[in-house]
C-alpha positions in Angstrom: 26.4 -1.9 24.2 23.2 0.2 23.4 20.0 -2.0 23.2 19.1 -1.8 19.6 15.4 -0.3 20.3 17.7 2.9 21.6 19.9 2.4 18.5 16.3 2.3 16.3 14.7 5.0 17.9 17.7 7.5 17.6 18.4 6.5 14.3 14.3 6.7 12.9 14.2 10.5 15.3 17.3 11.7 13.3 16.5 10.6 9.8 12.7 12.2 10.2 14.7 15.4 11.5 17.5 15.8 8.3 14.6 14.9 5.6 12.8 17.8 7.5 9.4 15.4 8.4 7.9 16.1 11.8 6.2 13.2 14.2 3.6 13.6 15.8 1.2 11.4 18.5 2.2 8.2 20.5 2.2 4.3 19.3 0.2 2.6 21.8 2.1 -0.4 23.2 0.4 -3.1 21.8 -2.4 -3.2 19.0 -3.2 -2.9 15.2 -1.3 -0.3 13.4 -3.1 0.5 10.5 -1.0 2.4 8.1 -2.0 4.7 5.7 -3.1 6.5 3.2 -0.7 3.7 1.4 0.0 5.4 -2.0 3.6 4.2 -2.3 6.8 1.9 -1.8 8.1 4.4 1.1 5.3 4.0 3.0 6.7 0.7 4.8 9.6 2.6 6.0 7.3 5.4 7.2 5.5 3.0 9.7 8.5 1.0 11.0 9.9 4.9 11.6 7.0 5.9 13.4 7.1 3.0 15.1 10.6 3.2 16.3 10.3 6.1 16.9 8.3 5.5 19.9 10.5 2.4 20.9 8.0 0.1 19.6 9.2 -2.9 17.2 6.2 -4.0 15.1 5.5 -6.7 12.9 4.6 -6.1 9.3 2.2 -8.4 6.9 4.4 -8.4 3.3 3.7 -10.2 0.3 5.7 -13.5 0.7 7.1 -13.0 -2.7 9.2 -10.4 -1.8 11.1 -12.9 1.0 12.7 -14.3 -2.0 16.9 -13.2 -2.6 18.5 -11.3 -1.0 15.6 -9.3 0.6 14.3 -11.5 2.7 16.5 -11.3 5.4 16.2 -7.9 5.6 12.6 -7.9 5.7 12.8 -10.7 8.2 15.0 -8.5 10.6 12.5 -5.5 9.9 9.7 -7.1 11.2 8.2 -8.5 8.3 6.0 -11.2 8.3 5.8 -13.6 5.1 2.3 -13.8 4.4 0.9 -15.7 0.9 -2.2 -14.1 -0.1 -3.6 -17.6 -1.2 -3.9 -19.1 2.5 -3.6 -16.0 5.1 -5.4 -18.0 7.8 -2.6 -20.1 9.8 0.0 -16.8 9.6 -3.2 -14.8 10.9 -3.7 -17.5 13.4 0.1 -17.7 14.4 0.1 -14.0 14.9 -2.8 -13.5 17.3 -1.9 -16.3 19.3 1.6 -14.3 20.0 -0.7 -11.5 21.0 -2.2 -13.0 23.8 0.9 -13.5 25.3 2.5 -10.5 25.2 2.2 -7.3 26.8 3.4 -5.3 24.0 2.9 -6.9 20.3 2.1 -4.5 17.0 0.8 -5.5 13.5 1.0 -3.3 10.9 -1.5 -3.7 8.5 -1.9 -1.5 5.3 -5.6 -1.8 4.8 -6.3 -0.6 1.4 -3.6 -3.2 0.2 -2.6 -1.1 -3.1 -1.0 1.7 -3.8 -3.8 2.6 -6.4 -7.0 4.5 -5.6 -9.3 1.7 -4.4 -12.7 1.5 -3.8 -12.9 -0.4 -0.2 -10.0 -1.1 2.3 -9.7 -4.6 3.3 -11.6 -5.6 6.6 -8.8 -7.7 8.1 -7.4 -5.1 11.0 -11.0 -4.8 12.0 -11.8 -7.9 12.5 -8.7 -8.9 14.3 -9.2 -6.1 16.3 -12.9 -7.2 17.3 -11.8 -10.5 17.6 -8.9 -9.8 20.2 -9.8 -6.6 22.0 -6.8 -5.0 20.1 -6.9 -1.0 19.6 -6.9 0.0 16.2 -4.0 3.0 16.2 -4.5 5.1 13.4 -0.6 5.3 11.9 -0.6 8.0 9.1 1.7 9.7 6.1 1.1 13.2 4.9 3.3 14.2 2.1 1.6 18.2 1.8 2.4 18.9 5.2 5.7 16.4 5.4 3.8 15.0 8.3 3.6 11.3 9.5 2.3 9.2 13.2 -0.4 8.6 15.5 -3.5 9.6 15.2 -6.4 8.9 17.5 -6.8 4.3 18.9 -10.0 3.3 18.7 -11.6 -0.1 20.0 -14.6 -1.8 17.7 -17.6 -0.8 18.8 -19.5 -3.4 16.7 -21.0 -0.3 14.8 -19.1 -0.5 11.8 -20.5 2.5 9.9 -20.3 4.5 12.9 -16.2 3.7 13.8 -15.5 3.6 10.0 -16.9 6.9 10.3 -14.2 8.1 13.4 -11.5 6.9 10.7 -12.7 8.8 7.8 -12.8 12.2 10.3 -9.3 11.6 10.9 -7.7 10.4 7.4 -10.3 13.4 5.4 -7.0 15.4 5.4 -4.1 12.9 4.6 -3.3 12.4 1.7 -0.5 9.8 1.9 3.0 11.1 -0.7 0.9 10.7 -3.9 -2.4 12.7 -3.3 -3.8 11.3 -6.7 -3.4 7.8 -5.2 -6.0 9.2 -2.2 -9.3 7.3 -1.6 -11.5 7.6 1.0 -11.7 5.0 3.9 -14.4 2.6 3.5 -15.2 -1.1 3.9 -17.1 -2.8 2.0 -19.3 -4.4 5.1 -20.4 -0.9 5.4 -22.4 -1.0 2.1 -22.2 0.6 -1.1 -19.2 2.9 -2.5 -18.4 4.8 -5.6 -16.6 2.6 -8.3 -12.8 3.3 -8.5 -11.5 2.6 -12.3 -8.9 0.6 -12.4 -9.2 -0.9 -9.0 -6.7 -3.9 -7.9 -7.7 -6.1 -5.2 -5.4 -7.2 -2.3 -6.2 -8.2 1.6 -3.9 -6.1 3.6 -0.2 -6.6 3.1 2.5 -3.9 2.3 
């Protein structure tokens, strides 16, 4: 019987290849996956894709609402991690304890936790990352170009402006499947942004 990573990763190379979407760059083994820009409901497919793709299984942060029915179990067997938005910390906690065991352990994290133009992106995949010494991998989605994958891994530097910086270099040209939706990366530790109307909050989750 095939292992079921070979079963994933043929099935997300195929799929990409008959809807005509080309991957590009390599999931590092273990990190923070940081997936955007997130601008709609196929994005979460798009991640788990790119992450099968390169025979990596990663775990995703969704709202714990959506575990309810018939879903969950499907979301559960996806990767997806139930995660309610009022009390993050222990599921946080739970997770990067699993990291330090584990040679190879992903968490996808949609930073600017809306689908909506939004002012700021939520801090929480940099400061796992500087707390644990976990890369931040750069996972994108281009709908112009019917692009989508890796893009540089960077490692908190402690200079936030200056690595938020690397991250706006690389995402200046993504535009995510709804371009209108586009923002550009920016946290709000790093100061001052322009005012998005219409702006919903959120800390992270698909």
């Amino acid at each position: 019987m095939a292992h079921p990573m070979r079963v994933r990763r043929a099935l997300s190379r195929g799929l990409l290849r008959l809807f005509r979407w080309q991957l590009v760059g390599t999931v590092p083994p273990k990190g923070i996956l940081v997936g955007a820009p997130h601008t709609s409901r196929w994005d979460f497919v798009a991640m788990l894709s790119i992450a099968w793709a390169n025979s990596v299984q990663p775990q995703v942060l969704v709202k714990h609402t959506y575990f309810k029915g018939p879903l969950g179990w499907l979301l559960k067997a996806l990767g997806g991690i139930p995660l309610d938005k009022g009390n993050p910390g222990a599921t946080i906690r739970a997770l990067l304890k699993e990291a330090e065991g584990h040679d190879s352990f992903m968490l996808v994290i949609a930073p600017e936790a809306t689908r909506s133009a939004t002012t700021y992106w939520k801090p929480g995949f940099y400061k796992i990352a500087g707390q644990t010494g976990l890369p931040i991998g750069l996972g994108f989605v281009d709908g112009a170009t019917r692009t989508l994958g890796m893009g540089p891994t960077l490692v908190p530097s402690g200079d936030v402006v200056a690595d938020m910086d690397i991250v706006r270099e690389f995402y200046k040209d993504k535009k995510g499947i709804h371009p209108e939706a586009w923002a550009e990366p920016r946290l709000r530790e790093e100061g001052p942004g322009e005012e998005v109307p219409g702006e919903v909050s959120g800390d992270g989750t698909a």
